[in-house]
MDAnalysis code that builds the backbone (N, CA, C; Angstrom):
import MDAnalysis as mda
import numpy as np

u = mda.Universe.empty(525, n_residues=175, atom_resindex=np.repeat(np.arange(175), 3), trajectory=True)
u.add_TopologyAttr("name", ["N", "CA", "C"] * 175)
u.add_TopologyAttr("resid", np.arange(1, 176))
u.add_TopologyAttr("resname", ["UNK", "UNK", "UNK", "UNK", "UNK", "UNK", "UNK", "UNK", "UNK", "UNK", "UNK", "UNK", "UNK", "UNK", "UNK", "UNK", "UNK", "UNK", "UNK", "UNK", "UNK", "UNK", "UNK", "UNK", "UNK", "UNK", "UNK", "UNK", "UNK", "UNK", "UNK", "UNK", "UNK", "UNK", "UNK", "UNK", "UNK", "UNK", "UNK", "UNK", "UNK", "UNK", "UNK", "UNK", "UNK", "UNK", "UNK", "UNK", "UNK", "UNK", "UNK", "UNK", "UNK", "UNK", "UNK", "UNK", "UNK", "UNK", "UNK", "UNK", "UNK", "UNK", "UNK", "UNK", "UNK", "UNK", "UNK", "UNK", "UNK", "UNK", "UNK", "UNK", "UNK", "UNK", "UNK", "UNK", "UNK", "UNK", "UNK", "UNK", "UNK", "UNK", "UNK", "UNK", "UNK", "UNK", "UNK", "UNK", "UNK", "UNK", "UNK", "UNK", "UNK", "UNK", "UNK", "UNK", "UNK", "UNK", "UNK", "UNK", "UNK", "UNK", "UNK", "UNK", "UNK", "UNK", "UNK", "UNK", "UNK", "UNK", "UNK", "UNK", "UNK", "UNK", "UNK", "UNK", "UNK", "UNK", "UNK", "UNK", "UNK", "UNK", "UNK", "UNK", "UNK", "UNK", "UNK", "UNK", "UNK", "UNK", "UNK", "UNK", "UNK", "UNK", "UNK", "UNK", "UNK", "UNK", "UNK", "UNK", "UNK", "UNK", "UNK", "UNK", "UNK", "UNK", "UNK", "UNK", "UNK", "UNK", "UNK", "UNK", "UNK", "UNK", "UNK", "UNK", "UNK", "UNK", "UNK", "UNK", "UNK", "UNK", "UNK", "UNK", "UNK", "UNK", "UNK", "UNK", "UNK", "UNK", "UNK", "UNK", "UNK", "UNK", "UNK"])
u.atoms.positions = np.array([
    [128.198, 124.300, 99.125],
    [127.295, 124.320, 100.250],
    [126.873, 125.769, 100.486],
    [125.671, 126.099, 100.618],
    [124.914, 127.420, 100.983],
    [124.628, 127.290, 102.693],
    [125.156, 127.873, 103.590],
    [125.241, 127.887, 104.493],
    [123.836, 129.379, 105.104],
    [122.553, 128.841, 106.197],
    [122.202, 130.651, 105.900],
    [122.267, 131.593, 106.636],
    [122.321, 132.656, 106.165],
    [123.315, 133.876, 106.395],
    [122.731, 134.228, 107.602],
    [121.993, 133.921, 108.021],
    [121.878, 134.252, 109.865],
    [121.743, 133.098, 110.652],
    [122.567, 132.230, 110.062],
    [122.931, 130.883, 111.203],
    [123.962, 131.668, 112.245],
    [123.408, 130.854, 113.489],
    [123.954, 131.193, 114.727],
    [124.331, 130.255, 115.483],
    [125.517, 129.615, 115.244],
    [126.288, 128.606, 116.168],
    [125.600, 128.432, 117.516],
    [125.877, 129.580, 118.841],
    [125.818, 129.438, 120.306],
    [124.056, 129.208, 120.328],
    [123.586, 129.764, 119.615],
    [121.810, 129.362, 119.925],
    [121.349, 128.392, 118.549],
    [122.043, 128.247, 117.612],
    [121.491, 127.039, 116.974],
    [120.585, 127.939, 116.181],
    [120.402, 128.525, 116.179],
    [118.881, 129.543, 115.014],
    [119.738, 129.291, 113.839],
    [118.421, 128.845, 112.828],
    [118.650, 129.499, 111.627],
    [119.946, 128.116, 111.345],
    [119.654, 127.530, 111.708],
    [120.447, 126.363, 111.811],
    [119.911, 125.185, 110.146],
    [120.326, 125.646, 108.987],
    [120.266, 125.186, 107.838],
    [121.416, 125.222, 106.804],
    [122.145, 124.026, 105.854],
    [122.856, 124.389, 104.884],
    [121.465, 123.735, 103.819],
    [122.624, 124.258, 102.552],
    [122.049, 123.238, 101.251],
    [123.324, 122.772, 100.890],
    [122.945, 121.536, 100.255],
    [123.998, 120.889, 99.793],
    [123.594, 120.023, 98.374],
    [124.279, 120.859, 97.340],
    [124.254, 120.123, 96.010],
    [124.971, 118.462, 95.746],
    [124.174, 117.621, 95.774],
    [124.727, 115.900, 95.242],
    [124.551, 115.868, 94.265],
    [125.098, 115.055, 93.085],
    [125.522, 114.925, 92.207],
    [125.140, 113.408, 92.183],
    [123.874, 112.538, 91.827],
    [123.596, 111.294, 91.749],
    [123.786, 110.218, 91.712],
    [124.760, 110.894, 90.306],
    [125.264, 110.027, 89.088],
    [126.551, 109.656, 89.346],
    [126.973, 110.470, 90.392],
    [128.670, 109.929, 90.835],
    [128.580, 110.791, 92.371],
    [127.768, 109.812, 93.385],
    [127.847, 109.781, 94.149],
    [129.423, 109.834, 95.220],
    [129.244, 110.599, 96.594],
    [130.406, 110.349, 97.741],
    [131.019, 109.464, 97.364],
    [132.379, 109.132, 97.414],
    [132.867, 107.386, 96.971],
    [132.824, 107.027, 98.806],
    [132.739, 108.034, 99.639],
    [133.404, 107.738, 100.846],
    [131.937, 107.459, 101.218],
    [130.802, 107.227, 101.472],
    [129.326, 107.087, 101.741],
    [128.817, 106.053, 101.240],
    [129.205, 104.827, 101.628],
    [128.644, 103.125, 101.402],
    [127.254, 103.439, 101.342],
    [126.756, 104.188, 102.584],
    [125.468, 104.159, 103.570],
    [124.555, 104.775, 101.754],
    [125.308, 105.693, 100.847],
    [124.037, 105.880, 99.575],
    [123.392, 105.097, 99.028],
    [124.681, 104.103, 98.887],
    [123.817, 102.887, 97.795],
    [122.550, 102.572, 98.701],
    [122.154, 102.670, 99.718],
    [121.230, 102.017, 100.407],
    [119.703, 102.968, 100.153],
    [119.909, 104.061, 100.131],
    [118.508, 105.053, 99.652],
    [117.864, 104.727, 99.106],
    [117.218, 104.751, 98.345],
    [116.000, 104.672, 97.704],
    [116.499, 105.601, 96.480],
    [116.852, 105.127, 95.492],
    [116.748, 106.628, 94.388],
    [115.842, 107.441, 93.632],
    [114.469, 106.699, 93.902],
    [113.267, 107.794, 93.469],
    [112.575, 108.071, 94.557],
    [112.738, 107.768, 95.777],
    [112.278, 108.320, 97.043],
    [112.102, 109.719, 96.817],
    [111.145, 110.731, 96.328],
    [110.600, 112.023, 96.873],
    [110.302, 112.626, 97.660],
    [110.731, 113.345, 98.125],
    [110.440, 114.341, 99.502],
    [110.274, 115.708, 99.358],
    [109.155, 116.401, 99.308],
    [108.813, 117.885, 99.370],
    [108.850, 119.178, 100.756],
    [109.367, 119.621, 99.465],
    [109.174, 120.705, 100.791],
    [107.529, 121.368, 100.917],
    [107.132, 121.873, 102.230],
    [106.109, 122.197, 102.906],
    [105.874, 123.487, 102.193],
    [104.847, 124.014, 102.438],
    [104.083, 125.281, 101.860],
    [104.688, 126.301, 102.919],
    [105.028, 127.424, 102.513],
    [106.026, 128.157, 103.299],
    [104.861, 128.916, 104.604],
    [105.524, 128.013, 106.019],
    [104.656, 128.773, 107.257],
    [103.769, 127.675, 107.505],
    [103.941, 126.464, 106.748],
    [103.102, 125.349, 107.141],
    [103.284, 125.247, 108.534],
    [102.322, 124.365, 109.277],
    [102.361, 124.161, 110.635],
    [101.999, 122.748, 110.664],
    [102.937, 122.213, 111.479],
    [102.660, 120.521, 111.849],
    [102.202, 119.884, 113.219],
    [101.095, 118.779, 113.294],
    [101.311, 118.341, 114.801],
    [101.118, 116.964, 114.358],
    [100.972, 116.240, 114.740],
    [100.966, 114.538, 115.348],
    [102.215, 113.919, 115.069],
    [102.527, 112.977, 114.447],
    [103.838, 112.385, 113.839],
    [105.125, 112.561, 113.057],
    [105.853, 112.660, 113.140],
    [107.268, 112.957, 112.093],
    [107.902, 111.612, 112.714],
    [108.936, 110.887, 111.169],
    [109.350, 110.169, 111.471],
    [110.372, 110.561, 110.691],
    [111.653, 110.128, 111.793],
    [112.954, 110.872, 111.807],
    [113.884, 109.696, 110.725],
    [114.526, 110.048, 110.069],
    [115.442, 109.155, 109.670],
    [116.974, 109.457, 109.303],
    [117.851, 108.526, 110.300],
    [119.177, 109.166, 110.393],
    [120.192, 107.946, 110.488],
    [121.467, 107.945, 110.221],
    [122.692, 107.462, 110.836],
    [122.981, 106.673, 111.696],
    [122.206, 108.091, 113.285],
    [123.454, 107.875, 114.245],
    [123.606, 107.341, 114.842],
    [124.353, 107.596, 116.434],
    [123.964, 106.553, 116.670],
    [123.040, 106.172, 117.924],
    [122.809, 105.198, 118.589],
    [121.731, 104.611, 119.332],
    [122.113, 104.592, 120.686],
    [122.864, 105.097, 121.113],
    [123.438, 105.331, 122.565],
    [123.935, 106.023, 123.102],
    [123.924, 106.812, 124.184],
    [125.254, 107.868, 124.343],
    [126.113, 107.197, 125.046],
    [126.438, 105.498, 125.306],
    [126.933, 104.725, 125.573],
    [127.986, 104.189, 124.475],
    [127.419, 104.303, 123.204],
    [128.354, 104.066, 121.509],
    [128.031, 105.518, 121.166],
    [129.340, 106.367, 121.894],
    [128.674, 107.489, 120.491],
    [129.575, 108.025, 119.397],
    [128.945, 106.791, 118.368],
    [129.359, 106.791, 117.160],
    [128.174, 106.263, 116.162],
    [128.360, 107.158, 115.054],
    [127.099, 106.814, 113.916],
    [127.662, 105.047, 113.882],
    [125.331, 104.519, 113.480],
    [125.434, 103.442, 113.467],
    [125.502, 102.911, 112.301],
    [126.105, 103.324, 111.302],
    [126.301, 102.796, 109.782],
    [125.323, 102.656, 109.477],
    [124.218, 102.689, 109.572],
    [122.731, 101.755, 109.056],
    [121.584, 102.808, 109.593],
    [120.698, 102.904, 108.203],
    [119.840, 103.700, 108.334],
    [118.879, 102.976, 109.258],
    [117.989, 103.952, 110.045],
    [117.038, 103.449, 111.552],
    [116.072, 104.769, 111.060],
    [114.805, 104.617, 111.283],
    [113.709, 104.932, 111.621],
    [113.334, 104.861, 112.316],
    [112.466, 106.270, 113.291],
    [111.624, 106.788, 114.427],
    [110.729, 107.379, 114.265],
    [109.463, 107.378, 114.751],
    [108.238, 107.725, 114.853],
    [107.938, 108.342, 115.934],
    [108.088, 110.119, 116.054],
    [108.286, 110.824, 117.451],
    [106.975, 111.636, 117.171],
    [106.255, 111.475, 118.335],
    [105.165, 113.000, 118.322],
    [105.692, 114.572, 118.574],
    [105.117, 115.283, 117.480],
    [105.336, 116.618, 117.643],
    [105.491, 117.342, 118.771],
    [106.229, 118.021, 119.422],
    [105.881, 118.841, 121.037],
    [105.607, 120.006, 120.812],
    [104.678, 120.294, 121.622],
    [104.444, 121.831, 122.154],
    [105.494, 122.800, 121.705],
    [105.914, 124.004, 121.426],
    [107.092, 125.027, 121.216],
    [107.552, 125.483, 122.761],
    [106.489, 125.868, 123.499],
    [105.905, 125.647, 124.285],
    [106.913, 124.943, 125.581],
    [106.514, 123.951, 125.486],
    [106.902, 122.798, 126.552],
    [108.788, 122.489, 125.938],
    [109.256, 122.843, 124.935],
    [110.369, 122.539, 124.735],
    [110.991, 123.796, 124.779],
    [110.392, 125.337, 125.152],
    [110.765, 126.453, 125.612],
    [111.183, 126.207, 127.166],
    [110.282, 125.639, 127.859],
    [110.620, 125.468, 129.290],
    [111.090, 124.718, 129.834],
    [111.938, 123.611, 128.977],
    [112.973, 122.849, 128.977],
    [114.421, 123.443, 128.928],
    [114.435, 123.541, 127.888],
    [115.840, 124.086, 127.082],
    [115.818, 125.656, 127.396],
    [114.478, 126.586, 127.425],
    [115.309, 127.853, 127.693],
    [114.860, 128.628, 126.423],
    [114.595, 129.588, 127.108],
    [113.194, 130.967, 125.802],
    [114.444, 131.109, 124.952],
    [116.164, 131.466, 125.192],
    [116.522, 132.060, 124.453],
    [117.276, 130.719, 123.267],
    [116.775, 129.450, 123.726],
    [117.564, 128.402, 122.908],
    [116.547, 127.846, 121.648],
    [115.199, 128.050, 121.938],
    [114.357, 127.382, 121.236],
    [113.219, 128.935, 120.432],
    [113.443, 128.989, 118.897],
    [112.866, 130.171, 118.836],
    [111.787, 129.558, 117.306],
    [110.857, 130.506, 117.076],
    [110.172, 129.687, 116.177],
    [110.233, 129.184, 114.920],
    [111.613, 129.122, 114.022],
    [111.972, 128.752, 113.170],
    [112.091, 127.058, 113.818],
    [111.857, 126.910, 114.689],
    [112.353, 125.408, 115.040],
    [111.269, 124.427, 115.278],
    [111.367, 123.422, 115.088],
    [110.293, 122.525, 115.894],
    [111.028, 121.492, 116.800],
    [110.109, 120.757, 117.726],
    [110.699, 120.227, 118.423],
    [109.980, 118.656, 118.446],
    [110.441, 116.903, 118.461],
    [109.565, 116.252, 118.422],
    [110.069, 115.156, 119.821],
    [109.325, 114.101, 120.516],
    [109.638, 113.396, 121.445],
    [108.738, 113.243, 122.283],
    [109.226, 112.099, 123.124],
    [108.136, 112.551, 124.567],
    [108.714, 111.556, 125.419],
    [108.246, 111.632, 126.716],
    [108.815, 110.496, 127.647],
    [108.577, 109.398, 127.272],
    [107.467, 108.837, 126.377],
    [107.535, 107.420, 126.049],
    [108.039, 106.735, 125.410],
    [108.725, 107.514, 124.099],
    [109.153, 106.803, 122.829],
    [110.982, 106.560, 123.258],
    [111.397, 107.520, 124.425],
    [112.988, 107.634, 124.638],
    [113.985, 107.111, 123.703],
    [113.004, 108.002, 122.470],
    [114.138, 108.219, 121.278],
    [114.445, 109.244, 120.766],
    [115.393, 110.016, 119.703],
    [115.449, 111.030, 119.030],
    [116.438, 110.767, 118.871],
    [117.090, 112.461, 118.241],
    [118.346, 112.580, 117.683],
    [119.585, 111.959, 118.539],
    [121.002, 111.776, 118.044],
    [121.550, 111.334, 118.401],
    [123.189, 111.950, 118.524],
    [124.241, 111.493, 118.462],
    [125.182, 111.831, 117.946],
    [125.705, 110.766, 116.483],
    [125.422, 112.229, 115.455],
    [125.317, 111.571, 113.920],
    [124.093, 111.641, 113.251],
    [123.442, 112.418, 113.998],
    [121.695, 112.381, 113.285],
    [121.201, 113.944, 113.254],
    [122.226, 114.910, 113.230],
    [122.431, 116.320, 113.059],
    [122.008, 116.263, 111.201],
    [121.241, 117.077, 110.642],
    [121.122, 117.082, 109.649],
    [120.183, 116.088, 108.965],
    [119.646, 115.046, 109.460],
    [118.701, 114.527, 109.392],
    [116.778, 114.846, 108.942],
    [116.803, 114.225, 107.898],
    [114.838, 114.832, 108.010],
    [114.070, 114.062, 108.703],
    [113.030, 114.767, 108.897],
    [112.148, 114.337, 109.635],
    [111.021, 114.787, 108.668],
    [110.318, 113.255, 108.309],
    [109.290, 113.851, 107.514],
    [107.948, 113.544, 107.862],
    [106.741, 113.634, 107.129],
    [105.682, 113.695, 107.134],
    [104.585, 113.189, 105.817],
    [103.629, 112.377, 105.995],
    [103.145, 112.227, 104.851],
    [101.833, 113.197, 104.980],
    [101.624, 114.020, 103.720],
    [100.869, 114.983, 104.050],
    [99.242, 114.403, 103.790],
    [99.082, 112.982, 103.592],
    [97.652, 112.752, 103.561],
    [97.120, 112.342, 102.007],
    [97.697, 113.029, 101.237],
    [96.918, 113.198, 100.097],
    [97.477, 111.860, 99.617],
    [96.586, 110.692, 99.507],
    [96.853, 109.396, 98.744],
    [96.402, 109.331, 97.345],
    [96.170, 110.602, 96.630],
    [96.320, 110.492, 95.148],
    [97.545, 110.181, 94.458],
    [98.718, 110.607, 94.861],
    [100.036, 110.646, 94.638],
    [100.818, 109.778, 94.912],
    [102.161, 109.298, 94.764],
    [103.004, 108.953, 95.463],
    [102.295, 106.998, 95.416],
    [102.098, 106.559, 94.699],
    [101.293, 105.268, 94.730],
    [100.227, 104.892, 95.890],
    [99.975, 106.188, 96.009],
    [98.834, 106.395, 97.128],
    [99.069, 105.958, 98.518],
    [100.751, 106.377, 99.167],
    [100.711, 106.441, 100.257],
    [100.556, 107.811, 101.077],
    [100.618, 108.324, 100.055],
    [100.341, 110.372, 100.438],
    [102.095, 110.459, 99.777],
    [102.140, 112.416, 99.583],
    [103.559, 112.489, 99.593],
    [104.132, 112.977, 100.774],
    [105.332, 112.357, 100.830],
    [106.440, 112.990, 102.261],
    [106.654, 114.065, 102.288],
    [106.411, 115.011, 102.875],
    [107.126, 116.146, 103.291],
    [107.901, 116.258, 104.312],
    [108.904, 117.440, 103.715],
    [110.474, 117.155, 104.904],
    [110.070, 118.746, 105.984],
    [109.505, 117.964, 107.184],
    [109.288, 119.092, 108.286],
    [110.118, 119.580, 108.620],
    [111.500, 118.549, 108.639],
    [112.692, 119.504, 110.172],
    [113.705, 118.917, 109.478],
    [114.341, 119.690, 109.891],
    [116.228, 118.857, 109.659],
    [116.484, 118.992, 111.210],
    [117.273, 117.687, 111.308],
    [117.841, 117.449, 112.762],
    [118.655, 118.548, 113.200],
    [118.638, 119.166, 114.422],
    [119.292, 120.380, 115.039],
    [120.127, 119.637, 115.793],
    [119.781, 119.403, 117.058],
    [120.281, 119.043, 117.908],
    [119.518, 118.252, 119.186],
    [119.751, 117.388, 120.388],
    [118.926, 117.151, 121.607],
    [119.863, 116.885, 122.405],
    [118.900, 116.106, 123.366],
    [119.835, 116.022, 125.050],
    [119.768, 114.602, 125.289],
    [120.936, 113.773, 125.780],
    [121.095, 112.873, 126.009],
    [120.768, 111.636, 125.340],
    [120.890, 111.648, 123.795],
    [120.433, 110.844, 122.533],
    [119.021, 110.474, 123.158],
    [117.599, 111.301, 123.008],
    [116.591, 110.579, 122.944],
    [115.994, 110.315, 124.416],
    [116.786, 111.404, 125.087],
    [116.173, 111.142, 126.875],
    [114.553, 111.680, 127.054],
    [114.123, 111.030, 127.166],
    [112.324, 111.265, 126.953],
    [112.286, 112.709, 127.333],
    [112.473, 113.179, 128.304],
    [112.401, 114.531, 129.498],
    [112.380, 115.564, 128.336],
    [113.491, 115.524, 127.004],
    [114.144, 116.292, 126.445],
    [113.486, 115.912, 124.811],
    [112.849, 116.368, 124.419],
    [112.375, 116.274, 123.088],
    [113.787, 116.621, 121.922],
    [113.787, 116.299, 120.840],
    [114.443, 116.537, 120.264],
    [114.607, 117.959, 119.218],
    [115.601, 118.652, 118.746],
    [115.455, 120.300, 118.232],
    [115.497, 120.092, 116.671],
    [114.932, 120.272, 115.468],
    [114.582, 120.494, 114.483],
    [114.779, 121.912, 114.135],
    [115.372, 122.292, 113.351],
    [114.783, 123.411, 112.105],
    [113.624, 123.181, 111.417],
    [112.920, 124.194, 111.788],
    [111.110, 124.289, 110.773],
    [111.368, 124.356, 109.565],
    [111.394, 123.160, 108.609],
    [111.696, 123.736, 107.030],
    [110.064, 124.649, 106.173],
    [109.307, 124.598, 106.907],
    [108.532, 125.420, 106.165],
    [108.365, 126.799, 106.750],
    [109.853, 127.586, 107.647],
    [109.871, 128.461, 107.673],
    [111.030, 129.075, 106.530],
    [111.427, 128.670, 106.144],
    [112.477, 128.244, 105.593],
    [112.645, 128.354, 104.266],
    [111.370, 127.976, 103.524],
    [111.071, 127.953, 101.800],
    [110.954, 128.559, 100.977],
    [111.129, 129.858, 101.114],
    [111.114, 131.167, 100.587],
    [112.555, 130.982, 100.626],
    [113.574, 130.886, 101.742],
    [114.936, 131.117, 101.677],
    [115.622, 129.456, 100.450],
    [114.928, 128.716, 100.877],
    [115.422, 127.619, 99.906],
    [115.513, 127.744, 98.922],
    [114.142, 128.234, 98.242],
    [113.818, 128.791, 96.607],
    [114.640, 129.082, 96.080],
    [114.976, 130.238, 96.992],
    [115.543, 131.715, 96.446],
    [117.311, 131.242, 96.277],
    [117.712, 130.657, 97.211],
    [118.944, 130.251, 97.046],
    [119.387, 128.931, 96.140],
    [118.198, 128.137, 95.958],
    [118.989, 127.075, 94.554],
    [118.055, 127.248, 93.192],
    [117.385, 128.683, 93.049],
    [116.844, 128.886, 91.744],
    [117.881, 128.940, 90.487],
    [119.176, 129.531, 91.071],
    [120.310, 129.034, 90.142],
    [121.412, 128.378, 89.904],
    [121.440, 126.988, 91.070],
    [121.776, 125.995, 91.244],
    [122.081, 125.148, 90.078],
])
């Protein structure tokens, strides 16, 4: 695991590992793999890309802060992008900085969870030449962290992976 070198626990910045899998002899302890997709593709973003309308989150965890325990079973969400902005004057100038994105809103009163830390959130970038012409996915955010699994008020915290891609490169070019 490549952990990066200016991750910061108390503010969450910089909040990224990598983690090498091995396909072919998958977790034995991770039922939840067999369930993936194994040619499912996901790209990374053009480094400094910028996103707004949709990301749809896909994670674990779980669905309540009433059960909070991952829900064995992969779930899909469809959250609008927020402001940097509006999730600064929530959470606090010194918690939310621009390596991050943030997605949610009072209507959907969903997001991250407990168990959905590490999670992507992706994007189809449009282009329906590719990908059997649904566009290809790109992976916007990895799950950071939120407030109250998905409390509308509170958007959910992402790492910006296309701030990020220069540091990705560079660290599994000899992977």
């Amino acid at each position: 695991m490549i952990v990066h070198p200016q991750f910061n626990a108390a503010s969450m910045a910089n909040n990224l590992a990598l983690l090498k899998i091995n396909l072919e002899n998958p977790l034995p302890d991770k039922e939840n793999l067999d369930n993936l997709p194994r040619r499912a593709t996901v790209h990374l973003p053009s480094p400094g890309q910028k996103f707004t309308d949709l990301v749809t989150l896909v994670g674990y965890g779980s669905t309540s802060n009433r059960v909070p325990r991952e829900s064995g079973e992969k779930r899909l969400v469809t959250l609008p992008i927020a402001a940097l902005a509006r999730c600064r004057s929530l959470y606090g100038q010194n918690l939310i900085n621009s390596g991050q994105l943030c997605a949610g809103d009072s209507y959907t009163g969903a997001g991250l969870c407990q168990g959905d830390a590490g999670s992507g959130a992706v994007q189809l970038d449009g282009d329906s030449s590719e990908e059997g012409g649904a566009g290809r996915q790109v992976l916007v955010g990895v799950g950071s962290f939120g407030f109250d699994c998905g409390n509308g008020r509170y958007p959910s915290v992402f790492t910006a992976v296309a701030d990020y891609v220069e540091w990705i490169q560079n660290s599994t070019s000899s992977v």
